[in-house]
N, C-alpha and C positions, 0 to 999 in steps of 0.2 A: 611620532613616527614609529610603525612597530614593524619588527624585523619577526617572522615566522621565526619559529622555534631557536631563537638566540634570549642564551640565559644572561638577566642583566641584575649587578646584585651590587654589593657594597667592593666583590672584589675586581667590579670593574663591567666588560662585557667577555662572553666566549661561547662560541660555538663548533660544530664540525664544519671542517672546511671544505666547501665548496656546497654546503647544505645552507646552515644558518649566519654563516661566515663566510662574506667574499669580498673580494679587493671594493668593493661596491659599501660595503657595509661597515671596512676598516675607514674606506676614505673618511664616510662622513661623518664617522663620529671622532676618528683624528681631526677632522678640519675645523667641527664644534669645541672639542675641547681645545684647542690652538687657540681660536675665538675667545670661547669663554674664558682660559686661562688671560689674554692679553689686556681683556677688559679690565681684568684686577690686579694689573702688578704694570710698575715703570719698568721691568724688564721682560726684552722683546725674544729671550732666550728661551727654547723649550731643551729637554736631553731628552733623545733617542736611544734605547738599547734592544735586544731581542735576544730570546735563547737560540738553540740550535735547531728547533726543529725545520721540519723539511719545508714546510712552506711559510716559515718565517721570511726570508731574502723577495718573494713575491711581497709578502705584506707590507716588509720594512720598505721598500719602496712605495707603497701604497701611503704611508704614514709620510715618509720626508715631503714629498708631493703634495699631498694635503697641507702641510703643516707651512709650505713655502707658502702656498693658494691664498693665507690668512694672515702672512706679511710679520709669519713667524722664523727667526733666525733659529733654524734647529744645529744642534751642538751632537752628535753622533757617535755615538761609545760603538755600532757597529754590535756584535758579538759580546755579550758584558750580562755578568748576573742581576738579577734585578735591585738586590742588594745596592751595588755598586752604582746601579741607576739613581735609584734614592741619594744616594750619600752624593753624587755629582750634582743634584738640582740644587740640594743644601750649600754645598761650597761655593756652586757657581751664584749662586742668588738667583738662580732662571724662574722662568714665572711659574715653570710647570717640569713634568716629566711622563715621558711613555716607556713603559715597557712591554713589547712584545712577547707575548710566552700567556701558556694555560697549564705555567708550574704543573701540578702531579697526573694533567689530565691524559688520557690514553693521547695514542702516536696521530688520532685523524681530529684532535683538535686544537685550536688555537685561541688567542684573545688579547687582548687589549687590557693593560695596567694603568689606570691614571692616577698621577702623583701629583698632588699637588704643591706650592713653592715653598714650604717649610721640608720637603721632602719624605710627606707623609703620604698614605695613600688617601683617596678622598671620604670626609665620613659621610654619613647617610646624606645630610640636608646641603652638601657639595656637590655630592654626585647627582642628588635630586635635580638642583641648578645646572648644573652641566647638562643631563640630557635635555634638560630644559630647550637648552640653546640649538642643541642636536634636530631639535623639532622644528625649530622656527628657518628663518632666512636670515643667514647672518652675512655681515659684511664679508666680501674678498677683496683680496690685495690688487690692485690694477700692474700693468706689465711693469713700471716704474717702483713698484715698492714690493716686490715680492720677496721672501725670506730667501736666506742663503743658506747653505749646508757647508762647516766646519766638522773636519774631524775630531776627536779626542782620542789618543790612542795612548792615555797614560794615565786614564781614569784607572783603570784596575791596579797597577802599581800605587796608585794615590791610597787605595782603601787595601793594599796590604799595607802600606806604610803607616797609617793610620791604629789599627790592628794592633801590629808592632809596639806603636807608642802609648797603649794601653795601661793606665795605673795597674789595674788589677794582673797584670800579665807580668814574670818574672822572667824573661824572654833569655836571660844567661842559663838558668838553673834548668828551660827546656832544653837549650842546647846542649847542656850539660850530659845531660841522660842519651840524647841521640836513640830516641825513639826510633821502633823499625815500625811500620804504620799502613795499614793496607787502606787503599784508596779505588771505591767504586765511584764513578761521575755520571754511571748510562748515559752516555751518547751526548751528554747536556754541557751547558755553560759552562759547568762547574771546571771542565778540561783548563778552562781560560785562568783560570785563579790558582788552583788547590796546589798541583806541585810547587807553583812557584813559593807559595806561601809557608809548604809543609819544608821545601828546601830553604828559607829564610829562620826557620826555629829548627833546623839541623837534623831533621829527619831522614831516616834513609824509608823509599818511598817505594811500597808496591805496588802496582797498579791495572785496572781492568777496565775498561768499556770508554777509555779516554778519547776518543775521536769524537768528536764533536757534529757529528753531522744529523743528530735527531732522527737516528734510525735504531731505537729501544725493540732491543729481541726479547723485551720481560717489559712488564707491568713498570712505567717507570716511577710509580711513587714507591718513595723507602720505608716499607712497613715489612716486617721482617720474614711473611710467607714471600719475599723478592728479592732477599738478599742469602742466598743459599749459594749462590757464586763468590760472595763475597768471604760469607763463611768458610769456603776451601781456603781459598787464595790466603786468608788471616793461619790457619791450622796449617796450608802448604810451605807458610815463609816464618812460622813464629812470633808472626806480629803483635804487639804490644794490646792492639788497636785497630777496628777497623773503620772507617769511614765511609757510608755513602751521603750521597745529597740528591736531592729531586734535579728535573733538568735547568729551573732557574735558578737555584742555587742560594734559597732562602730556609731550607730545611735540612735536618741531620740528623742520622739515623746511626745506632752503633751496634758495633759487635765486639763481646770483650776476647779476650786472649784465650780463650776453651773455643771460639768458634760459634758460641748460642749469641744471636741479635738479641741484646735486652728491652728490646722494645721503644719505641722514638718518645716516650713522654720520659723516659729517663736523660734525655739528654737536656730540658728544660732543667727540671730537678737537681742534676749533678752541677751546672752551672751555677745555678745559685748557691751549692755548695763552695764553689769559688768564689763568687763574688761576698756573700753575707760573711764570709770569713775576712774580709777586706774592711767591708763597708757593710755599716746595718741598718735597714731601713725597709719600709713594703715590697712585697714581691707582688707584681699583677699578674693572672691568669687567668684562660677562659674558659669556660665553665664544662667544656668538654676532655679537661686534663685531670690525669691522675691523683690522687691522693699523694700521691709520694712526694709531692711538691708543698704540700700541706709539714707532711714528717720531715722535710728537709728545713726546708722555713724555721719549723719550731725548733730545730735542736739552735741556732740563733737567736732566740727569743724572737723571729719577726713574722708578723702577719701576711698571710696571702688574701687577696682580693677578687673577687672573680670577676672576670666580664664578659660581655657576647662573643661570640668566636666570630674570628676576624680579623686579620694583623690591626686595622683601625683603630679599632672599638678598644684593644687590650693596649695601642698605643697610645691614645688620646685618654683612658685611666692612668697608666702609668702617667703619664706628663702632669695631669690633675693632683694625681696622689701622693708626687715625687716619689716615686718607686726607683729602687736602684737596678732590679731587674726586675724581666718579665718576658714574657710570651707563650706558646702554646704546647701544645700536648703534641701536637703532630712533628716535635722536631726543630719549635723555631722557637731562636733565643734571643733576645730584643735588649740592649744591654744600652742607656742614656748618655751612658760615656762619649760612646762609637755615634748612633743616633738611632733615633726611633722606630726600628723597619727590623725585623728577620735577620735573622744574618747566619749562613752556616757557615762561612769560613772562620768569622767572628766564635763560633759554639767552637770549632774545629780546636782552637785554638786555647780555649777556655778546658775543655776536655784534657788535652796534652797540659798545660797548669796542673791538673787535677790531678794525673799521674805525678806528676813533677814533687807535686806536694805532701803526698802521699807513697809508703815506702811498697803498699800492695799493691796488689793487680787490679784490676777495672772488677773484675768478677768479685774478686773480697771487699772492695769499697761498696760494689752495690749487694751485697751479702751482709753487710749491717742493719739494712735497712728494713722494714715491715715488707712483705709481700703481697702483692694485689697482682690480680687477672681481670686486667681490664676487655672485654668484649666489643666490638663494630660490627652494627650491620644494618644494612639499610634494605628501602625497597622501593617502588616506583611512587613517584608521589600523587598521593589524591587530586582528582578535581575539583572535590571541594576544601572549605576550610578547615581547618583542624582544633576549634575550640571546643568542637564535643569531644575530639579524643581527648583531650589537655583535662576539660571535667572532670571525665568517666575513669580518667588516672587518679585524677585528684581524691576522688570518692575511694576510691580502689587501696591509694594507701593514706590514709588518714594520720598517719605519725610522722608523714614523712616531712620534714623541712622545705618548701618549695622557693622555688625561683625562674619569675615568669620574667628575665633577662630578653630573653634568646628562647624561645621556642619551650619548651617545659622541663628541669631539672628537679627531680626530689632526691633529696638526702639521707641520709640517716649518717652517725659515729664512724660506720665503716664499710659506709657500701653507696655509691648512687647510680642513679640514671639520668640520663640527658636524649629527650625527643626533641629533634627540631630541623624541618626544613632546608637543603642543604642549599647556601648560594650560587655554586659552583656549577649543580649538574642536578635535574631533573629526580631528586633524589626525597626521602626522606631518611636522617640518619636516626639510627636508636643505639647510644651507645651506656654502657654498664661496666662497673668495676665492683668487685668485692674480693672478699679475702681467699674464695674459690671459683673456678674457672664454671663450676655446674652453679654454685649462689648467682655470679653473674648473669648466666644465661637463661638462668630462672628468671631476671630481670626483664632480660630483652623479651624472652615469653610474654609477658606477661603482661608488659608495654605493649607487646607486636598485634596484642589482640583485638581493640578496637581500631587499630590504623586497618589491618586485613582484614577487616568488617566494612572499612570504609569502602576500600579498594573495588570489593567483591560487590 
């Protein structure tokens, strides 16, 4: 069944609403995946959550509806990070999980998260399956066996609690310090967890964009040309620390105590800094993250791994490789303790450790380390396929180390690039890091040249 211009990828489905996205389009891939979830688990449990945005509360009802239709008992977190959606399908043993939310995408789109019942998100040859079902006729529930709707209104407490009980987390010696901590949410889920979290490890909490209602006055993904409010507010109040999060509340972005955002792939890196201090063992990442996670890893003695980008792909390595941590460049920290998914309240937490542990500031801790300028930029993506750019690269740098993961990565000692196709949005990304901010962009150049060949 093909939906005009709705993007459908490993992170699920998403489109603009009311274009490629409509209550039409939510139902019946909610009501397939309810289906195909039921076909393979003895429990008849799905969790529901959604972030804040504006036409979430239309959708969310488009989903409960669906989901009763297939004689599924949905469980209702209501308002809840996707995080926390995850960790509820895990505990409950439900067959499945949704989450409502199009995490970092602009304010006019929305989508559909499917989790499947170990509380992962689906990987390729699941989600294959699934639309599978999407396509065909599937059974509905007759008036006698239709599903019921329960609330859960203690899920989010459940996963600060959890957090809390952290081996790696020394949750006296945070309290200790009584961290001052400035706190960006844009408008997103994140209202629902973070003070309460940041007041449970004893923080005195400043705060900006906390209303939850999905009406983002800025860009709401946390990359650091969008966090310049955030910056005051840390320099206005002497904060330690600043915190933002995307509006589902699976990513984490920071600013250290001068007020400069040091960029969201440092927050991967500085965790594993806490955790490899604990425990030692692989770090998994995906191939569109920093080096600096490479330079943290090793002063541990332990190896990083790369994988396709995509919370999936980086969880289902980690769980292969026993990894003790992992996740992505963009801000998401994926810790096996907690469970397999994202988590920024999880990094939040991890981050205040880190001060904790350490007698400097955020700015001197990441002040030891090597410097890279890492570069993003993308463009419209071709009509057609992309394995003549992928070649005409290949020919182009002949030294370089490749990896044909995810879309096309070459390497060298201290610099890469990564082309490839974006899941999310009608994109292609080309991203580049080296030891200068002009080496970098040399990259993307240089990259950008047969893509804008293709384009034109």
């Amino acid at each position: 069944m093909a939906f005009q211009g709705l993007m459908v990828g490993v992170s699920g489905i998403r489109g603009r609403v009311g274009e490629a996205l409509t209550t039409e389009v939510v139902s019946r891939y909610a009501a397939g995946f309810g289906a195909w979830s039921l076909a393979r688990s003895t429990s008849r449990d799905i969790i529901v959550g959604r972030d804040s945005r504006v036409s979430g509360p239309m959708f969310h009802r488009a989903v409960l509806a669906a989901l009763q239709s297939v004689g599924a008992n949905v469980i209702d977190l209501e308002m809840a990070p996707t995080p926390t959606v995850q960790l509820a399908v895990e505990e409950r043993h439900a067959a499945g999980g949704l989450a409502i939310t199009a995490s970092h995408n602009p304010i006019e789109w929305n989508a559909l998260k499917f989790i499947g019942s170990a509380g992962l998100f689906l990987d390729p040859a699941e989600g294959a399956s699934m639309r599978a079902y999407v396509d065909r006729e599937f059974p509905r529930a007759t008036w006698d066996a239709l599903g019921v709707v329960t609330r859960d209104d203690q899920a989010i407490a459940r996963h600060i609690e959890r957090i809390l009980a952290l081996s790696v987390l020394d949750v006296a010696a945070i309290r200790n310090r009584r961290f001052r901590v400035a706190l960006d949410t844009c408008h997103g889920a994140g209202a629902t967890i973070f003070p309460a979290l940041l007041e449970a490890l004893g923080c005195e909490v400043h705060a900006i964009n906390l209303t939850p209602d999905g009406r983002f006055h800025r860009p709401p993904e946390p990359v650091a040309e969008n966090l310049g409010e955030l910056a005051e507010l840390v320099r206005r109040t002497g904060a330690a620390i600043g915190l933002a999060t995307d509006p589902d509340v699976d990513r984490l972005a920071l600013v250290d105590e001068t007020g400069r955002a040091i960029g969201e792939d440092y927050t991967l890196a500085l965790a594993c800094r806490v955790v490899l201090r604990r425990q030692r063992g692989p770090v998994v990442a995906n191939l569109s993250t920093s080096r600096i996670v490479d330079d943290m890893a090793g002063e541990f003695g332990c190896s990083v791994i790369r994988a396709p980008v995509g919370e999936v792909n980086v969880a289902v390595r980690m769980r292969d490789e026993g990894a003790v941590v992992g996740g992505e460049g963009n801000g998401g920290v994926i810790l096996p303790e907690l469970h397999l998914g994202r988590d920024a309240p999880l990094a939040a937490a991890l981050m205040l450790q880190l001060l904790a542990d350490d007698t400097g500031s955020l700015s001197r801790i990441v002040g030891r380390y090597p410097q890279y300028r890492i570069v993003k930029d993308k463009l419209d993506r071709p009509d057609g396929a992309l394995d003549g750019v992928y070649d005409s690269l290949r020919g182009a740098f002949p030294d370089a180390e490749v990896d044909t993961q995810d879309g096309l990565r070459l390497s060298w000692e201290d610099r890469w690039v990564h082309v490839r196709p974006s899941g999310t949005e009608p994109i292609v990304r080309v991203i580049a890091e080296a030891p200068t901010e002009d080496d970098a962009r040399d990259l993307i150049a240089r990259c950008r040249a047969p893509l804008d060949a293709l384009v034109a």
